[in-house]
GUKOLNU-143586 format. One line per 10 residues: number of its first residue (from 1); their letters; for each residue x negated, y, z of C-alpha. Coordinates in steps of 0.5 Angstrom, whole numbers. Layout:
// residues N
NUM	A	X,Y,Z | ...
This chain:
// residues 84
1	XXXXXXXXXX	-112,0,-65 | -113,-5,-70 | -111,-1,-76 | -117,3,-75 | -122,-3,-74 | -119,-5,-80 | -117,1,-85 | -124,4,-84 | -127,-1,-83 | -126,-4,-90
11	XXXXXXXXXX	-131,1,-92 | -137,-3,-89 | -142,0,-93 | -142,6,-89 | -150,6,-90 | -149,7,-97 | -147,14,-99 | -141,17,-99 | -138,11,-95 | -138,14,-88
21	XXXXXXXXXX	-133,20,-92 | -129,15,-94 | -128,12,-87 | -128,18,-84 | -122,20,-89 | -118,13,-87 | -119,15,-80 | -114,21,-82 | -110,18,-87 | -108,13,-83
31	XXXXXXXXXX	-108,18,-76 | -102,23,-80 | -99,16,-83 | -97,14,-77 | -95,20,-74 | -91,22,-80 | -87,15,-79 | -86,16,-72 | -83,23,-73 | -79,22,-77
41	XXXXXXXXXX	-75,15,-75 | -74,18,-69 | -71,24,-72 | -68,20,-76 | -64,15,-71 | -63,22,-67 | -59,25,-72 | -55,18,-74 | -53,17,-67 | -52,25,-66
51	XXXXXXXXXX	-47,24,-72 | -44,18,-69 | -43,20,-61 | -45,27,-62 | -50,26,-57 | -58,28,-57 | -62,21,-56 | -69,20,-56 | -70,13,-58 | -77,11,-56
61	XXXXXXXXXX	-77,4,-59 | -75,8,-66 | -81,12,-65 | -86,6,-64 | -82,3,-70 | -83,8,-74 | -90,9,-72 | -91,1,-74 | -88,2,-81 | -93,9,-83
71	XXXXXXXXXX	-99,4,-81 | -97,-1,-86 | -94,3,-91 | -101,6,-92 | -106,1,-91 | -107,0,-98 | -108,6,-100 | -111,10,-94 | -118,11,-97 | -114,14,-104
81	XXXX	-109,18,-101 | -111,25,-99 | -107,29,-94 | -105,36,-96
């Protein structure tokens, strides 16, 4: 949860207009990062393992992984960034 103290709370204006929107679009930013990473690097190490043993495996450890990475990925630019 720090990522969502820290992303939004980068905006600590929110009093002044438009900050409480920019917060709110870093919450879903950072929200749809998280989830894109964690979707694709377990896909992605799904697939990898598919090709090596021909087996389907779920790696929860890769999907934890990948959902760390799209956290970090978009903290710089989660109040710049627009989904869609």
């Amino acid at each position: 949860f720090g990522w969502y103290g820290f992303n939004p709370g980068s905006a600590l204006k929110i009093s002044s207009n438009g900050y409480a929107n920019i917060a709110a679009l870093c919450c879903v930013t950072t929200t749809i990062s998280a989830a894109c990473g964690c979707i694709t690097a377990c896909f992605t190490d799904m697939l990898v393992n598919r090709l090596k043993t021909t087996k389907v495996e779920y790696d929860v450890s890769m999907a934890v992984n990948g959902a760390l990475s799209g956290l970090v990925a978009i903290t710089a630019g989660c109040s710049v960034v627009t989904p869609g």
